[in-house]
N, C-alpha and C positions, 0 to 999 in steps of 0.2 A: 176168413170168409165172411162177408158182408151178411147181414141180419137181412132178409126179407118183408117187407112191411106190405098190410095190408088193413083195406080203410071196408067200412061196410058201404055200399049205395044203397040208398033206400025206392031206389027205382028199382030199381030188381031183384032187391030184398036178398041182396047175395053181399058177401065179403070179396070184396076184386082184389086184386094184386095191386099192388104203389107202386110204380114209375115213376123216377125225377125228370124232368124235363134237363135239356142242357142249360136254360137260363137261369131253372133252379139253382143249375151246381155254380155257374155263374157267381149268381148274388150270395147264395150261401157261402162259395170261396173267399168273396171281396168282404162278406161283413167279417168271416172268421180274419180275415188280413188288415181288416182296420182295425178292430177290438186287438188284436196284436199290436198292432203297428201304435196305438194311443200306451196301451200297456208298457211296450218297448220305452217309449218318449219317456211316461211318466218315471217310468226304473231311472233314465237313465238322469231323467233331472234329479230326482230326488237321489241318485249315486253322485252324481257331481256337485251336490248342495254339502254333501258329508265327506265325500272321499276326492281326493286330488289323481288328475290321470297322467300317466308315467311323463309327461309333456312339460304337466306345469308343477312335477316336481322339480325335475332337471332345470326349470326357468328361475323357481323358486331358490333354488340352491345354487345356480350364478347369481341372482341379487343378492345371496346371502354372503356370500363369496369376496362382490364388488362391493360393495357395505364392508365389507372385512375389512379389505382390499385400500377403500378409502377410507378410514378410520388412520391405518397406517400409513400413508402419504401426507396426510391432515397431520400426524402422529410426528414424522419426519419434518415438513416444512413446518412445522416449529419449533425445533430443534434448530433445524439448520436459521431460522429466522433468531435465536437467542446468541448463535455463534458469532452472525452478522453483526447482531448491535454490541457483542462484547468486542469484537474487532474496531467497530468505531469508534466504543468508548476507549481505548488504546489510541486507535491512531489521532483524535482531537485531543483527549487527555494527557499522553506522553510524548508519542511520535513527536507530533504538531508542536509540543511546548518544548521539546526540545532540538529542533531546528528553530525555534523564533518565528513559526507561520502563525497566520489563525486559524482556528476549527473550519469545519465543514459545514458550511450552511444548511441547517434542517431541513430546506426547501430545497436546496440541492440535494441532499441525498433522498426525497424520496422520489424524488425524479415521476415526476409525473407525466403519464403520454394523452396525446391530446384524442380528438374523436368521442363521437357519444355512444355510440354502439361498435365498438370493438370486437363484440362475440355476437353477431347476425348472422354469422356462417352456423354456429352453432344452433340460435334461435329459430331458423330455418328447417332446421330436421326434426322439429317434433318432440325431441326426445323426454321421456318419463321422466327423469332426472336431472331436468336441464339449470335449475338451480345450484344444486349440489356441483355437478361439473365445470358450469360459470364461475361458481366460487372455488373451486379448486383452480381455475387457471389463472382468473385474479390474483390469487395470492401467487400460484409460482410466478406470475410478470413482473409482480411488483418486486419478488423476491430477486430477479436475476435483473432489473432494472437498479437496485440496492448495489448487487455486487457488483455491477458495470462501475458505478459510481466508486464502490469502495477500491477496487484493480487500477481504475485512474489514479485515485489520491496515490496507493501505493508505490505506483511509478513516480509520480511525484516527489513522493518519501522518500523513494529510491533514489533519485536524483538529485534531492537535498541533501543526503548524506554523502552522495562522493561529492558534493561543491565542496560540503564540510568536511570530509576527509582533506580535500585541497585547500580548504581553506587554513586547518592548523599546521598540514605542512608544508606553510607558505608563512605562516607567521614567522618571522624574527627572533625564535624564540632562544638562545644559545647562547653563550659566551664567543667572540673571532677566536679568541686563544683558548689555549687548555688553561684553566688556573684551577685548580684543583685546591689549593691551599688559602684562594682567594686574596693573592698579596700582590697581584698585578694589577689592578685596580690602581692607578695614582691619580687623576682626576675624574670628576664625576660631571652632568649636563647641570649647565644654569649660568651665573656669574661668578667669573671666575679671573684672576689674573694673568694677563694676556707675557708671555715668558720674555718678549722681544720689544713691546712695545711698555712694558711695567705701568697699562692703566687694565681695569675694570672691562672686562666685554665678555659681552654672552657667549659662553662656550656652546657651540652645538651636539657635541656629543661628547664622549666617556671614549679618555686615555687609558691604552693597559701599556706597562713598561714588561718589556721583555730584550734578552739577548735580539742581535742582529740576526736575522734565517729564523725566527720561531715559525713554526707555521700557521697561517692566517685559513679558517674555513668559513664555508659561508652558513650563515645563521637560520637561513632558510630556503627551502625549494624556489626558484626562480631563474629568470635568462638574464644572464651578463650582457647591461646595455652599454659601459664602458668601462672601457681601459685604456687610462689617458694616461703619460708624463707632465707635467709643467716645472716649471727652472722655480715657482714659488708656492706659496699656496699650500694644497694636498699634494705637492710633488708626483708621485708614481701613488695610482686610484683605481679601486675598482666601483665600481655602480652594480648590483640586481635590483632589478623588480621583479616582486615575490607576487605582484597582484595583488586583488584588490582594496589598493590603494595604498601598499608598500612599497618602498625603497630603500635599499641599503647603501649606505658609504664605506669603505677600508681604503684609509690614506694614507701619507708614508711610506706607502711597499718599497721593500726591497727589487722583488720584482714582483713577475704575472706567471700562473700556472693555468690563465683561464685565456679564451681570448671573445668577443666580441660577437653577440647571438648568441653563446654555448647555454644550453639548459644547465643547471645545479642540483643537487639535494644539498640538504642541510647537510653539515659537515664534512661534504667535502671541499677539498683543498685549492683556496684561490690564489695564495701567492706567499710570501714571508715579509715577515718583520724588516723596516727598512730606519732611516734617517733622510730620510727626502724632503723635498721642499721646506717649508716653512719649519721647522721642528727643529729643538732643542736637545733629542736624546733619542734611541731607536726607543722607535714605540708604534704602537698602532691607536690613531685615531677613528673612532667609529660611530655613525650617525646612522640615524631611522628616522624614516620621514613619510607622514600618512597624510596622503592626499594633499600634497606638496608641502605639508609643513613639517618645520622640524619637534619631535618629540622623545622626551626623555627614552633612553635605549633600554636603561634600567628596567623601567617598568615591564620588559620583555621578558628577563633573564628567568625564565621559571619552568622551563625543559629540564636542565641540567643542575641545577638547585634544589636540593629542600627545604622546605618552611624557616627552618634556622638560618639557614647559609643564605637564603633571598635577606631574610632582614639584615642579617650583616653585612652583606654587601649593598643595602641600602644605604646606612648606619657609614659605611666609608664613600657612597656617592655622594653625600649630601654635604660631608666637607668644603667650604668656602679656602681650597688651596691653590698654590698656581698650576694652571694648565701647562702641556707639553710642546701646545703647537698651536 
């Protein structure tokens, strides 16, 4: 129950009763609402100068989170950026040196894209941390422009290794005959005593003497471009080209186990030991010849040899005896 209030008049010397007007209550209400309302404000600055509201904590601990977050990305693309340059150091240091390429130019691999503002899309939205995120994409482009560059070379690699797989099994490299004991061997390539004419001429390749039927293979992977007879000469012949820039001779055959176009691998079987044309004794005459010229066969023989047996049979090519054919 509300207090009663009363004022004295001195007009008629009496205490009267106090009545609020309604504007009293008015203005009384509004000042008790503003002196609130100022009070409220100031609580609540000086609670938000000290204490953080449930808003910008949750705000505060996703930046903390995303700060985490890219520490660990930063953390990774440097990792995977040391993976990168150990992979190139390998492919210009090994790979590269042993295929016979050159390295990869510095300036090609860091591959650079052109344009001056590439992140405007980014720069465009304002964002707090628009540094930190430019450089995080920076480095991933530059990093996935790296590997574009290194995936090429690879295929590359990859490519130079089966040439070079075709290219050693395409080399020459074998004995036509089996000589296991190394005693078929009777003439070797250079000048040598011609058996029919008894003067001095350059032998072009290395005689092996064998029974009539031995069997002849071929020295290296390649296609049979012929198979001729003639009445003098290499008599019954075969021809491969093994590529790049070889060809093989086998003269004298007996016969042919191949015929004309056929693909080869090395040791398989092209024909037998014969006495055909120009020839003195069954035997098989056999020539190598790189990029149309004739060269020593010997220098090939180092598939089916070891260190000891290659020099011995050196050691018996280089004899100055008579040839067969």
């Amino acid at each position: 129950m509300s207090r009663i209030k009363y004022y004295y008049d001195p007009k008629t010397c009496k205490y009267e009763r106090y009545t609020r007007s309604k504007w009293d209550i008015v203005l009384n209400s509004l000042g008790f609402l503003s002196l609130s309302s100022i009070l409220a404000i100031i609580f609540i600055i000086v609670f938000n100068m000290y204490f953080d509201s449930p808003k910008e904590l949750m705000l505060k601990k996703e930046n903390k989170e995303l700060k985490l977050y890219y520490g660990f990305l930063e953390e990774e693309v440097g990792k995977m950026n040391q993976m990168l340059a150990d992979l190139q150091q390998r492919d210009d240091n090994l790979y590269r040196i042993i295929f016979e390429t050159e390295p990869i130019a510095p300036e090609i691999r860091q591959a650079g894209i052109g344009g001056s503002d590439r992140y405007r899309e980014i720069r465009e939205k304002g964002l707090n941390q628009e540094k930190m995120i430019i450089s995080l994409h920076s480095k991933i482009d530059a990093l996935k422009r790296q590997l574009y560059v290194q995936s090429v070379s690879y295929d590359e690699v990859t490519e130079m290794a089966l040439m070079k797989e075709e290219y050693w099994a395409s080399i020459p490299a074998i004995q036509p005959v089996l000589n296991e004991n190394l005693n078929l061997l009777a003439s070797g390539y250079g000048i040598r005593l011609h058996p029919i004419l008894k003067v001095k001429k350059m032998h072009t390749g290395v005689d092996f003497t064998a029974p009539k039927g031995t069997p002849i293979y071929a020295t290296g992977d390649g296609v049979v471009i012929t198979v001729k007879t003639v009445f003098g000469g290499y008599g019954k012949y075969v021809e491969i080209d093994h590529g790049f820039g070889f060809v093989t001779r086998y003269a004298h055959m007996n016969d042919f186990k191949v015929r004309q176009g056929q693909k080869v691998k090395r040791g398989d079987l092209i024909g037998s030991v014969g006495n055909t044309g120009s020839s003195t004794a069954p035997h098989i005459h056999y020539e190598v010849l790189k990029d149309g010229k004739h060269v020593n066969p010997v220098n090939y023989f180092f598939k089916d040899l070891t260190p000891e047996e290659y020099d011995k049979i050196l050691e018996l090519a280089s004899k100055e005896n008579q040839s067969l054919s």
